[in-house]
Every structure is written in structure tokens, then in C-alpha cells.
ZAMIZA-227337 format. One record per atom (N, C-alpha, C, O): x, y, z; atom name; chain. Coordinates in Angstrom, 2 decimals. Example, Ala and Ser with C-alpha at 12.3 -4.5 7.8 and 13.67 -1.06 7.14 Angstrom:
// ZAMIZA-227337
+---------+---------+---------+----+---+
:       x :       y :       z :  a : c :
+---------+---------+---------+----+---+
:   13.19 :   -5.69 :    7.80 :  N : A :
:   12.30 :   -4.50 :    7.80 : CA : A :
:   13.20 :   -3.30 :    7.80 :  C : A :
:   14.24 :   -3.32 :    8.46 :  O : A :
:   12.85 :   -2.25 :    7.08 :  N : A :
:   13.67 :   -1.06 :    7.14 : CA : A :
:   12.90 :    0.03 :    7.87 :  C : A :
:   13.41 :    1.14 :    8.04 :  O : A :
+---------+---------+---------+----+---+
***
This chain:
// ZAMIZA-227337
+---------+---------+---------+----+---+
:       x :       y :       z :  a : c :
+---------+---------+---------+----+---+
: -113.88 :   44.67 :  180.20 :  N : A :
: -114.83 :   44.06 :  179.29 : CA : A :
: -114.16 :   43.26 :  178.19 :  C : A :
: -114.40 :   42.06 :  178.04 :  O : A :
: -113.20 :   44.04 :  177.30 :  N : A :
: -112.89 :   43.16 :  176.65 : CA : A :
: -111.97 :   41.77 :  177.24 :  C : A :
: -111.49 :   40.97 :  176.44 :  O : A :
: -111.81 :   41.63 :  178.50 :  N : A :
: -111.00 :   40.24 :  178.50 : CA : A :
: -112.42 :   39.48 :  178.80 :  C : A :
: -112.29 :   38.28 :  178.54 :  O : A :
: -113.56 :   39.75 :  179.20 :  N : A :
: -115.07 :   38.73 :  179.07 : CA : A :
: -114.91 :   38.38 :  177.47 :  C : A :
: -114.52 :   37.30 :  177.03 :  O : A :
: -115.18 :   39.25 :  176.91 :  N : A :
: -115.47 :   38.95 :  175.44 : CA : A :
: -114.52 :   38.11 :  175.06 :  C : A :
: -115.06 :   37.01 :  174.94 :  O : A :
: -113.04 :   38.03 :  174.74 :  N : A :
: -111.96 :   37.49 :  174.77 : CA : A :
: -112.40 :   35.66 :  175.18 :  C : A :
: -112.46 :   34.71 :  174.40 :  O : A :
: -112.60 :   35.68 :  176.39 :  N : A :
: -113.08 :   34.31 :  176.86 : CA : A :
: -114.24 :   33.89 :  176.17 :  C : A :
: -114.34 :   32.74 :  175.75 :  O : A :
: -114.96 :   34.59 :  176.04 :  N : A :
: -116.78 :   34.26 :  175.47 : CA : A :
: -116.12 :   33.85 :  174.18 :  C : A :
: -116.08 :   32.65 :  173.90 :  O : A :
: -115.48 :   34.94 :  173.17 :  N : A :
: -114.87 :   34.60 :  172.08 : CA : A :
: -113.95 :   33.13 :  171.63 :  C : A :
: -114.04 :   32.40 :  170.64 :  O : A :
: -113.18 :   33.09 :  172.67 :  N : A :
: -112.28 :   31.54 :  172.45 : CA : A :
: -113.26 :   30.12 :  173.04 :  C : A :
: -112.95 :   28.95 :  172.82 :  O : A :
: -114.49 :   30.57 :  173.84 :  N : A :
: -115.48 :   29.23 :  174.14 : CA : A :
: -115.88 :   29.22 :  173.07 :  C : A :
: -115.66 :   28.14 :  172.52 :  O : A :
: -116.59 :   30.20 :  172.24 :  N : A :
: -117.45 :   30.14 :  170.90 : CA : A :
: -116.38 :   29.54 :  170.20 :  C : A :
: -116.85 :   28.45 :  169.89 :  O : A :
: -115.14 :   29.59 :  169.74 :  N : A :
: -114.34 :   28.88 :  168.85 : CA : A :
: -114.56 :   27.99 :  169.02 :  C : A :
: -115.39 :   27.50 :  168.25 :  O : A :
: -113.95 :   27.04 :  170.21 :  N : A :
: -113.91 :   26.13 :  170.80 : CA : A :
: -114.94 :   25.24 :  170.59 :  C : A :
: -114.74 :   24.06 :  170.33 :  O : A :
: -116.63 :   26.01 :  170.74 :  N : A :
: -117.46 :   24.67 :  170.61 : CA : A :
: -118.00 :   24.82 :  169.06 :  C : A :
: -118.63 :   23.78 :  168.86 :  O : A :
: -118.05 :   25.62 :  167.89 :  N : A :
: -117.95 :   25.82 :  166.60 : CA : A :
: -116.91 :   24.68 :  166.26 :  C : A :
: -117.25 :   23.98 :  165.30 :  O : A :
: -115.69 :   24.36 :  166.87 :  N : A :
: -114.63 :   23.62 :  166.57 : CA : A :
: -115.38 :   21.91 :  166.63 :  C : A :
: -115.69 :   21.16 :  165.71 :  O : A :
: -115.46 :   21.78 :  167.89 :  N : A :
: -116.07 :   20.56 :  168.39 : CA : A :
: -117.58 :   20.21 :  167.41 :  C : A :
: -117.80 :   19.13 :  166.87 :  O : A :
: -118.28 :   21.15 :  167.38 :  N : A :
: -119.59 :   21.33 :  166.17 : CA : A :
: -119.46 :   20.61 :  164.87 :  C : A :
: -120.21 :   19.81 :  164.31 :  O : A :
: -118.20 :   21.14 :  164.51 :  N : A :
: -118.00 :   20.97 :  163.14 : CA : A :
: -117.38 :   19.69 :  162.73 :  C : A :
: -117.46 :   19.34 :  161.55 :  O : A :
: -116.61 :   18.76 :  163.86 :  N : A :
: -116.18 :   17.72 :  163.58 : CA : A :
: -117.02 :   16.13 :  164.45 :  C : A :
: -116.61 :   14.97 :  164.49 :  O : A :
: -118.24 :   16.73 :  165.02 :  N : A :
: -119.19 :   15.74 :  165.03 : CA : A :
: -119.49 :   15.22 :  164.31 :  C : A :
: -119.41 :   15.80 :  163.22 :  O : A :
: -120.17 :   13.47 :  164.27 :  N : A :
: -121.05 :   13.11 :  163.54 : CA : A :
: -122.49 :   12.87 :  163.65 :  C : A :
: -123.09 :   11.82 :  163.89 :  O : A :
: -123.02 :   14.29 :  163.38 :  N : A :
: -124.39 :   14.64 :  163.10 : CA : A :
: -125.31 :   13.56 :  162.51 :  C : A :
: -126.43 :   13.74 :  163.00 :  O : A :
: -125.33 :   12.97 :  162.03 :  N : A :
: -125.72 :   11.58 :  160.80 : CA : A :
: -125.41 :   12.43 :  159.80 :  C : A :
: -124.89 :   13.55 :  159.88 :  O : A :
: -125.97 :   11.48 :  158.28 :  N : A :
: -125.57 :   12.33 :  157.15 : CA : A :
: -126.29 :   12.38 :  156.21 :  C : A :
: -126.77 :   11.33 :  155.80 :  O : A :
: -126.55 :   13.46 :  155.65 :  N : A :
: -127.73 :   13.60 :  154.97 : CA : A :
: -127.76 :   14.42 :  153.29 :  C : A :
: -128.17 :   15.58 :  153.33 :  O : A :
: -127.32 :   13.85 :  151.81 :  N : A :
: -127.35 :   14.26 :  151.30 : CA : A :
: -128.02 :   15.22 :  150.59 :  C : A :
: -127.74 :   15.66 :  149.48 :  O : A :
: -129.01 :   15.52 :  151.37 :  N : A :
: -129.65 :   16.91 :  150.68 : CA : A :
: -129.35 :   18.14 :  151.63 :  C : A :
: -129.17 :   18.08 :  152.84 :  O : A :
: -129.34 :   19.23 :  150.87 :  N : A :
: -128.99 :   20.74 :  151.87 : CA : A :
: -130.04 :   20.73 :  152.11 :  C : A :
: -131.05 :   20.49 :  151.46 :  O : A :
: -129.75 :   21.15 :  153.56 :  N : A :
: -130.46 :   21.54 :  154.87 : CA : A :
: -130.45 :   23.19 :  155.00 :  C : A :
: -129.45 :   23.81 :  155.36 :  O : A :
: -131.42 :   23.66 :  154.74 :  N : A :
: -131.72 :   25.09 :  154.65 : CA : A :
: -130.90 :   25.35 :  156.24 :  C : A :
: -130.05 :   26.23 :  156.41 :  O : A :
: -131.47 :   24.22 :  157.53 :  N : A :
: -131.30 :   24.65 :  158.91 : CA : A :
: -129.83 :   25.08 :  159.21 :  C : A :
: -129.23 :   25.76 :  160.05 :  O : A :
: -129.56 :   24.34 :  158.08 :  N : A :
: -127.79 :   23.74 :  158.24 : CA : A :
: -126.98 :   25.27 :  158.16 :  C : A :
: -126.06 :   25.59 :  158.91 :  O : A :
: -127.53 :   26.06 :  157.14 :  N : A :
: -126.88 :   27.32 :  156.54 : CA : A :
: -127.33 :   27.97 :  157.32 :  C : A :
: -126.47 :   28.63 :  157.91 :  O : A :
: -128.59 :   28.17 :  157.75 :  N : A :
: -128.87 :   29.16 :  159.23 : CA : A :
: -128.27 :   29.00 :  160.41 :  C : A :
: -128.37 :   29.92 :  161.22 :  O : A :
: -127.49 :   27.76 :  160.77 :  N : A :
: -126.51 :   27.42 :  161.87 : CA : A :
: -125.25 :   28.13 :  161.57 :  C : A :
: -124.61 :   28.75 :  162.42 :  O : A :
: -124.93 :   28.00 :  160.32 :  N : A :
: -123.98 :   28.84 :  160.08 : CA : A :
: -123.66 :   30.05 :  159.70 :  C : A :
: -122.51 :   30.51 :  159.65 :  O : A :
: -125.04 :   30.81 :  159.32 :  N : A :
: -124.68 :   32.34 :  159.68 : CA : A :
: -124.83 :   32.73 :  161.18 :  C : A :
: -124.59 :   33.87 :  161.57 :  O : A :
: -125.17 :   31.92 :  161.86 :  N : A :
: -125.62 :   32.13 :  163.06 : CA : A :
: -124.67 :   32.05 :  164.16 :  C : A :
: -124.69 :   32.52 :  165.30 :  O : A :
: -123.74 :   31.24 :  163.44 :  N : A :
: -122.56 :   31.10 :  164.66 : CA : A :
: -121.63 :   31.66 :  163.74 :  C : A :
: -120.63 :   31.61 :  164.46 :  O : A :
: -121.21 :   32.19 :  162.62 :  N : A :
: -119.88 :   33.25 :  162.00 : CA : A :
: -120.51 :   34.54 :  162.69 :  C : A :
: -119.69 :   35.20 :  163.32 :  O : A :
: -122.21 :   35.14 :  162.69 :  N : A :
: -122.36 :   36.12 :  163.14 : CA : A :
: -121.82 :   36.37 :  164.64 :  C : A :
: -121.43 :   37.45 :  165.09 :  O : A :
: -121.88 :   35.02 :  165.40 :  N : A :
: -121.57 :   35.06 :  167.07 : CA : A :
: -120.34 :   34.97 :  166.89 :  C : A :
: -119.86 :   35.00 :  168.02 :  O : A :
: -119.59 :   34.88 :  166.19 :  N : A :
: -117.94 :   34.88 :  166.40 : CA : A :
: -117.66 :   35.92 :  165.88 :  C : A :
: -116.61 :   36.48 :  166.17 :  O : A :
: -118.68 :   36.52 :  164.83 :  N : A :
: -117.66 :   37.97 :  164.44 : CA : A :
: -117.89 :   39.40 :  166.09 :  C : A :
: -117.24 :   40.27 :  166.66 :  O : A :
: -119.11 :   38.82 :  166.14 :  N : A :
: -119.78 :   40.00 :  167.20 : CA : A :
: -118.84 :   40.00 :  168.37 :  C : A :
: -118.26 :   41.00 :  168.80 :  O : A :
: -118.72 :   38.45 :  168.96 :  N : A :
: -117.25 :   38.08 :  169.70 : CA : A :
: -116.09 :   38.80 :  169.34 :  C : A :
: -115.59 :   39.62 :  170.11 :  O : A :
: -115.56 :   38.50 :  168.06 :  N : A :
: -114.12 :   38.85 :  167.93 : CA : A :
: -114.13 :   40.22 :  167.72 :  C : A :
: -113.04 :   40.79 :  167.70 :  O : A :
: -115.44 :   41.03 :  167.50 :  N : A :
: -115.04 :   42.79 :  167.70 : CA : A :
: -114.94 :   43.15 :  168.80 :  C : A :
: -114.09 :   43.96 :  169.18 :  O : A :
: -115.89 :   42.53 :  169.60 :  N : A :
: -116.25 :   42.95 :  171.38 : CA : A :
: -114.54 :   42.64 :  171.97 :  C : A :
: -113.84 :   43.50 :  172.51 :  O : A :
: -114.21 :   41.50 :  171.76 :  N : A :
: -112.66 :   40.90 :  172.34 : CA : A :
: -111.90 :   42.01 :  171.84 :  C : A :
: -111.52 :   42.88 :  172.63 :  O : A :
: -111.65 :   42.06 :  170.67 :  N : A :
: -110.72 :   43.42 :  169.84 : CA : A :
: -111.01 :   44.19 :  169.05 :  C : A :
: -110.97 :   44.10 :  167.83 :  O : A :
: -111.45 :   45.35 :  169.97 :  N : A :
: -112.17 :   46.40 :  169.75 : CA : A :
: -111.29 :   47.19 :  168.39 :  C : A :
: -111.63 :   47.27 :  167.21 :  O : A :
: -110.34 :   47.59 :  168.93 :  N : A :
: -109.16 :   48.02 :  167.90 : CA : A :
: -108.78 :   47.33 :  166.85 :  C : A :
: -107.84 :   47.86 :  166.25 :  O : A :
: -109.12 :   46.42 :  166.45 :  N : A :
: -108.75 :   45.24 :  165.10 : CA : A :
: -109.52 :   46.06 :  164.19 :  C : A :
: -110.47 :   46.73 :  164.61 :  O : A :
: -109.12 :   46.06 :  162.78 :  N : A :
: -109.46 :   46.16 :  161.41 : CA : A :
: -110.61 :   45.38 :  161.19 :  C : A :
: -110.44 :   44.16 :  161.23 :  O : A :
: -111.46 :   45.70 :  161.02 :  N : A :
: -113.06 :   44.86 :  161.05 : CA : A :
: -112.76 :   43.69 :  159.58 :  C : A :
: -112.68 :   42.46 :  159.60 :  O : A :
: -112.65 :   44.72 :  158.32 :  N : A :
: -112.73 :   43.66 :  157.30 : CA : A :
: -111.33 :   42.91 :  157.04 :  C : A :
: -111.42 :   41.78 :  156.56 :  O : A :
: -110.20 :   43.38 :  157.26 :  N : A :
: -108.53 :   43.00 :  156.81 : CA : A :
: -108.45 :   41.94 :  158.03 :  C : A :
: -107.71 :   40.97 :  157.86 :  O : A :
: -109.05 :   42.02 :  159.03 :  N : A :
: -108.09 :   40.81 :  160.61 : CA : A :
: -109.86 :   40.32 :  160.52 :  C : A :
: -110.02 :   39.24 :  159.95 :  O : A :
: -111.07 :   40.97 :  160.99 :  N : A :
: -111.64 :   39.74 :  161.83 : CA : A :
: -111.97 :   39.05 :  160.53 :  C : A :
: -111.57 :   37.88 :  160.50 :  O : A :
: -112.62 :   39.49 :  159.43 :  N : A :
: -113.96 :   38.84 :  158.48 : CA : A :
: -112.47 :   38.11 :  157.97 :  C : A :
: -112.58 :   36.89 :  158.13 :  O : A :
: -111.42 :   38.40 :  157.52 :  N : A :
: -110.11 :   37.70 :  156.50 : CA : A :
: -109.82 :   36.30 :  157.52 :  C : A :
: -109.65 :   35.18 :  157.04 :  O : A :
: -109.81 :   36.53 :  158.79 :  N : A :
: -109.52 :   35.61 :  159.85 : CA : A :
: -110.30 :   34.31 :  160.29 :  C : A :
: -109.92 :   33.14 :  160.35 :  O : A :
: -111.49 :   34.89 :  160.56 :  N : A :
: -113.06 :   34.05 :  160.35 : CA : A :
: -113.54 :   33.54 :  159.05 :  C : A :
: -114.49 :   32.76 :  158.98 :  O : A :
: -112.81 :   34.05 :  157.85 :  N : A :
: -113.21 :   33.22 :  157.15 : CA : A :
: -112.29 :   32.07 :  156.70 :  C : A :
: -112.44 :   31.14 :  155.91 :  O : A :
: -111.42 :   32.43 :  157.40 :  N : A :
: -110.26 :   31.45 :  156.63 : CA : A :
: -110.61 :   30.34 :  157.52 :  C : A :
: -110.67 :   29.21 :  157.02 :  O : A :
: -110.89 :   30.53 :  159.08 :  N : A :
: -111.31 :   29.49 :  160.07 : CA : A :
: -112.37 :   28.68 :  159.42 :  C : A :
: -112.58 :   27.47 :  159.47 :  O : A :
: -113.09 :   29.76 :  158.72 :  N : A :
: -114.63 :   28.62 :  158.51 : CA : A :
: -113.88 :   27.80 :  156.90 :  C : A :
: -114.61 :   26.88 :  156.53 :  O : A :
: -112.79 :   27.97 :  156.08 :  N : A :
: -112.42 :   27.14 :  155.68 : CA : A :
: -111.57 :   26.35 :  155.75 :  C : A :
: -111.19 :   25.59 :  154.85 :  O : A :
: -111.10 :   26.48 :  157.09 :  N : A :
: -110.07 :   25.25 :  157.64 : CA : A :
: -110.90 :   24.21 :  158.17 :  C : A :
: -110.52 :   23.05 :  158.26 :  O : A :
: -112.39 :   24.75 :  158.62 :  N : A :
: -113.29 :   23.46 :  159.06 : CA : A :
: -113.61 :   22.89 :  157.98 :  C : A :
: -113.45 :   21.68 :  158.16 :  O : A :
: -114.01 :   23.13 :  156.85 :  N : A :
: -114.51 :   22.80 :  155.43 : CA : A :
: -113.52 :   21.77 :  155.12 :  C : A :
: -113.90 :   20.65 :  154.78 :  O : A :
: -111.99 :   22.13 :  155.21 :  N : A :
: -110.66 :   21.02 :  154.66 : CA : A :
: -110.74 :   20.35 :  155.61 :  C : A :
: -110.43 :   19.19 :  155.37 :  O : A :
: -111.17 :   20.63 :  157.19 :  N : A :
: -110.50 :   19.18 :  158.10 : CA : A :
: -112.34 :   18.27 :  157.31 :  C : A :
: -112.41 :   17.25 :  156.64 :  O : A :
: -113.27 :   19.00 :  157.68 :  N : A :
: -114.51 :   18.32 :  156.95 : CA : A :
: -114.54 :   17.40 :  156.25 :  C : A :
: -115.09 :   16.32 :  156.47 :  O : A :
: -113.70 :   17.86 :  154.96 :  N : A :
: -113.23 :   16.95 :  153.67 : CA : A :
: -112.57 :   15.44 :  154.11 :  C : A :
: -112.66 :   14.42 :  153.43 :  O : A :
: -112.15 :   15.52 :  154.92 :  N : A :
: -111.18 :   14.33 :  155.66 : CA : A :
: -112.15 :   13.34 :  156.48 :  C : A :
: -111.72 :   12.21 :  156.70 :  O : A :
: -113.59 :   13.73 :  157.00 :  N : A :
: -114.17 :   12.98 :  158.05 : CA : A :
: -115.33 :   12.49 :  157.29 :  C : A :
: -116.28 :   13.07 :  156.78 :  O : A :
: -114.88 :   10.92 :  157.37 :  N : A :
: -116.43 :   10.44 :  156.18 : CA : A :
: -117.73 :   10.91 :  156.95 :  C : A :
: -118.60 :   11.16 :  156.11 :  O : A :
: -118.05 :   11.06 :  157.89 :  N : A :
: -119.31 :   11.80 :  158.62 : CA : A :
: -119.59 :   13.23 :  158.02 :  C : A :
: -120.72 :   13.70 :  157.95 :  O : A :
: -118.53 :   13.83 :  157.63 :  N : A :
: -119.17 :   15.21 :  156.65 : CA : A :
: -118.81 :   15.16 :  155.46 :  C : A :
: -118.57 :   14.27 :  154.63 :  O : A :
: -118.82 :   16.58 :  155.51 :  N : A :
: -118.64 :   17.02 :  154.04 : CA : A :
: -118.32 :   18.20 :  153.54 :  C : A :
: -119.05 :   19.15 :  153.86 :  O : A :
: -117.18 :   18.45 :  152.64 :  N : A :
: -116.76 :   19.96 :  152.52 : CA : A :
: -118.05 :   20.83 :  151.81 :  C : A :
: -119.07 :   20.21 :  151.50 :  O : A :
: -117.97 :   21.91 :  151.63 :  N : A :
: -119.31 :   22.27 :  151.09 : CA : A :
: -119.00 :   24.22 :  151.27 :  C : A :
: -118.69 :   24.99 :  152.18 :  O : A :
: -119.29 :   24.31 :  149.89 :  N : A :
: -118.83 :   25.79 :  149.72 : CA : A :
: -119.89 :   26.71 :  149.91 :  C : A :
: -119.68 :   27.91 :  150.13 :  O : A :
: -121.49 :   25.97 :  149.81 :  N : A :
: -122.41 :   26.54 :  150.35 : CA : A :
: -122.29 :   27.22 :  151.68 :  C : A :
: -122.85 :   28.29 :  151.96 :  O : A :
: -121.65 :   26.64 :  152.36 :  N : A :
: -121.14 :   25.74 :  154.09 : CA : A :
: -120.22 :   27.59 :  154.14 :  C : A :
: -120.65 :   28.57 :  154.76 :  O : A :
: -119.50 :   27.55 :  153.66 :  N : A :
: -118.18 :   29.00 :  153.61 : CA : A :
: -119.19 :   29.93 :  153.27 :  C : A :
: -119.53 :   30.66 :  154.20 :  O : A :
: -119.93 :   30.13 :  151.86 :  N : A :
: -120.71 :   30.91 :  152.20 : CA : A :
: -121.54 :   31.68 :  152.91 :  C : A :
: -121.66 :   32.90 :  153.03 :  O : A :
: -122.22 :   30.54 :  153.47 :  N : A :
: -123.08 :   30.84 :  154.84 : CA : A :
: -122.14 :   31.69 :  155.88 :  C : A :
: -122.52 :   32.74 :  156.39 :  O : A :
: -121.09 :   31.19 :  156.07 :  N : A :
: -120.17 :   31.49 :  157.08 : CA : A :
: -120.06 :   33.11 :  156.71 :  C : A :
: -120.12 :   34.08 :  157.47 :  O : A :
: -119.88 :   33.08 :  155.33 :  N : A :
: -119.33 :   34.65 :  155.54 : CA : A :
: -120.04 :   35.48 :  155.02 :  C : A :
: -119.56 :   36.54 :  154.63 :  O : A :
: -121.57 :   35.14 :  154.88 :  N : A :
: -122.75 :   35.84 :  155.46 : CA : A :
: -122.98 :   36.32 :  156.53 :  C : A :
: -123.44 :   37.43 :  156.80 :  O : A :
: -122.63 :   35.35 :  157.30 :  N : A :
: -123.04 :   35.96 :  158.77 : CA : A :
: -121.84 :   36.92 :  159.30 :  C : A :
: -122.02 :   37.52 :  160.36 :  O : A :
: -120.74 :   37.06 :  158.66 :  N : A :
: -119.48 :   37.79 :  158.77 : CA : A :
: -120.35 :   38.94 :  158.82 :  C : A :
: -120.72 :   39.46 :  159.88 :  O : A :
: -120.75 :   39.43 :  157.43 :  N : A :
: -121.10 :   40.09 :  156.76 : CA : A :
: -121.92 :   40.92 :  157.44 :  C : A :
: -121.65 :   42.10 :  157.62 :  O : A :
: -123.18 :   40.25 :  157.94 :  N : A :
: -124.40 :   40.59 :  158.68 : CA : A :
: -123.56 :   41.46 :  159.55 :  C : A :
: -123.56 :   42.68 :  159.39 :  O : A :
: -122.74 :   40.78 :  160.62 :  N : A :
: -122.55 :   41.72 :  161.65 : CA : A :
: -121.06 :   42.93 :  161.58 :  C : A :
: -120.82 :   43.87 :  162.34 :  O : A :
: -120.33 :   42.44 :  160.44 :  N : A :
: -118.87 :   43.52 :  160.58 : CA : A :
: -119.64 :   44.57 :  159.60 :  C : A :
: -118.89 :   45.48 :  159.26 :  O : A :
: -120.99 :   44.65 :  159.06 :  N : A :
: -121.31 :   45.76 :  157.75 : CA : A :
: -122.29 :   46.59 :  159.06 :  C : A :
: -122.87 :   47.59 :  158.65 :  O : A :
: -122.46 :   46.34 :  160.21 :  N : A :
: -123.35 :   47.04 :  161.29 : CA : A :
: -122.48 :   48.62 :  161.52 :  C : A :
: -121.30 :   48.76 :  161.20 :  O : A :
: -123.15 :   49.48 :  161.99 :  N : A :
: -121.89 :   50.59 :  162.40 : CA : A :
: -121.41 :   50.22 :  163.73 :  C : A :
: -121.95 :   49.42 :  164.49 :  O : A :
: -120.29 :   50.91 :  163.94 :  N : A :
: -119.31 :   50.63 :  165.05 : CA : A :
: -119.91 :   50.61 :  166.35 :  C : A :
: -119.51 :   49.85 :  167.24 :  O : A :
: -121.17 :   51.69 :  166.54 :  N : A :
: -121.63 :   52.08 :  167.82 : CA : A :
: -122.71 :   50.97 :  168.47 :  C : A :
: -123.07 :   50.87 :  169.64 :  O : A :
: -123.14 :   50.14 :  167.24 :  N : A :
: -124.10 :   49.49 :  167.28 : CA : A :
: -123.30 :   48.11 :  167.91 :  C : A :
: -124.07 :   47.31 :  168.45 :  O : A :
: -121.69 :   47.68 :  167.91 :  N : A :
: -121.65 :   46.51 :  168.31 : CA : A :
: -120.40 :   47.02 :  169.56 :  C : A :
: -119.82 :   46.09 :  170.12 :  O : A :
: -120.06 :   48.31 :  169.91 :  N : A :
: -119.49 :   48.47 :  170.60 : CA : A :
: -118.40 :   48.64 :  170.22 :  C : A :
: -117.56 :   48.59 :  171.13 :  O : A :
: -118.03 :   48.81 :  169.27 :  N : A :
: -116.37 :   49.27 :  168.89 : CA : A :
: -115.78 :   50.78 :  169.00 :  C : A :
: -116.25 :   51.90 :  168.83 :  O : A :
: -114.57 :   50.25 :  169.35 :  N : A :
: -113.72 :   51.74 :  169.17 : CA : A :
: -112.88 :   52.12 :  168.05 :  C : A :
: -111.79 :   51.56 :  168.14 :  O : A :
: -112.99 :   52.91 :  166.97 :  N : A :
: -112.59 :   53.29 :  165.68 : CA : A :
: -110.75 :   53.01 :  166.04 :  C : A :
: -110.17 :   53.63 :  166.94 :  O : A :
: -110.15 :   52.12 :  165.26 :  N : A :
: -108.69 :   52.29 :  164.84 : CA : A :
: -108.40 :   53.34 :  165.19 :  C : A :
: -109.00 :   54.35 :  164.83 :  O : A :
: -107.23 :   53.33 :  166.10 :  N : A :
: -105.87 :   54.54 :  166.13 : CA : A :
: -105.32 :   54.92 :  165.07 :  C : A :
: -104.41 :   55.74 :  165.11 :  O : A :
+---------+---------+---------+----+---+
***
């Protein structure tokens, strides 16, 4: 199981990656939809990256890891006149961290640290 998750986990990177450096058009007002996309896919990558590594430190490796990802998209962001960095944007992200690494263990399938 965990090498499915593993794969499911690195496609979800993968198209979060590709997601984030589209040009969507551009639209200076926040998009409520915009922040629900993004707890919505940090929640599918955290749920991913426990299922992939069951044994990982939930808050020190995945949420420290995933969030730093969702602000490396924010800095390449900053760089592409089609977006825009946006701390709302990280927030969201690590809401949805939140949502799913604060669940108990049994509920997303984990096995408690050695």
C-alpha cells in the first residue's frame, strides 16, 4: 500500500506543481474559490504524504515539508507576471495541513513512530 500512496503522492505534487505555475488569467481581487483550492489540495497532499509515510513525524517532516513546498510555489509565483505571491495563498495551504495532520492516526491510516 504504501508504494500506491507514494505514486498517488508524487502525481499530486506533480500536478499542484504544474497548477501553480499556469496562467489562470488574473484577477486582482481574492477569490474565496482560490483559498478553497488550496486547502483542498495541501489537505490531498498531507493525506498523501501520511498514507506514502506512514512512519514520518506528522508535524516536524510532513506539515514543516508541505509547507515549505507551498512556499516555494509562492517565491517561484513572485517571478511569473501571470501570478502572484500571496500569504493568504500559504495560509490556506497550511490550513488544509492542519485539517488533516490534527485528525487521529486511525482515522487516516497511520502507524504511530517507532
Amino acid at each position: 500500500m504504501p508504494l500506491l500512496a507514494r505514486v498517488a503522492f508524487v502525481t499530486a505534487l506533480i500536478a499542484v506543481s504544474i497548477g501553480a505555475v499556469l496562467d489562470l488569467g488574473h484577477s486582482p481581487v481574492v477569490r474565496w474559490n482560490d483559498k478553497f483550492e488550496h486547502i483542498a489540495a495541501f489537505a490531498l497532499l498531507a493525506f498523501l504524504a501520511c498514507a506514502a509515510y506512514p512512519r514520518a513525524q506528522r508535524w516536524q517532516r510532513v506539515f514543516a515539508r508541505l509547507l515549505c513546498y507551498g512556499l516555494l510555489i509562492e517565491c517561484v509565483q513572485w517571478w511569473l507576471p501571470w501570478r502572484e505571491f500571496s500569504l493568504l495563498d500559504l495560509a490556506a495551504d497550511a490550513l488544509g495541513l492542519c485539517l488533516v495532520l490534527a485528525l487521529p492516526d486511525a482515522w487516516i491510516g497511520r502507524r504511530p513512530p517507532e
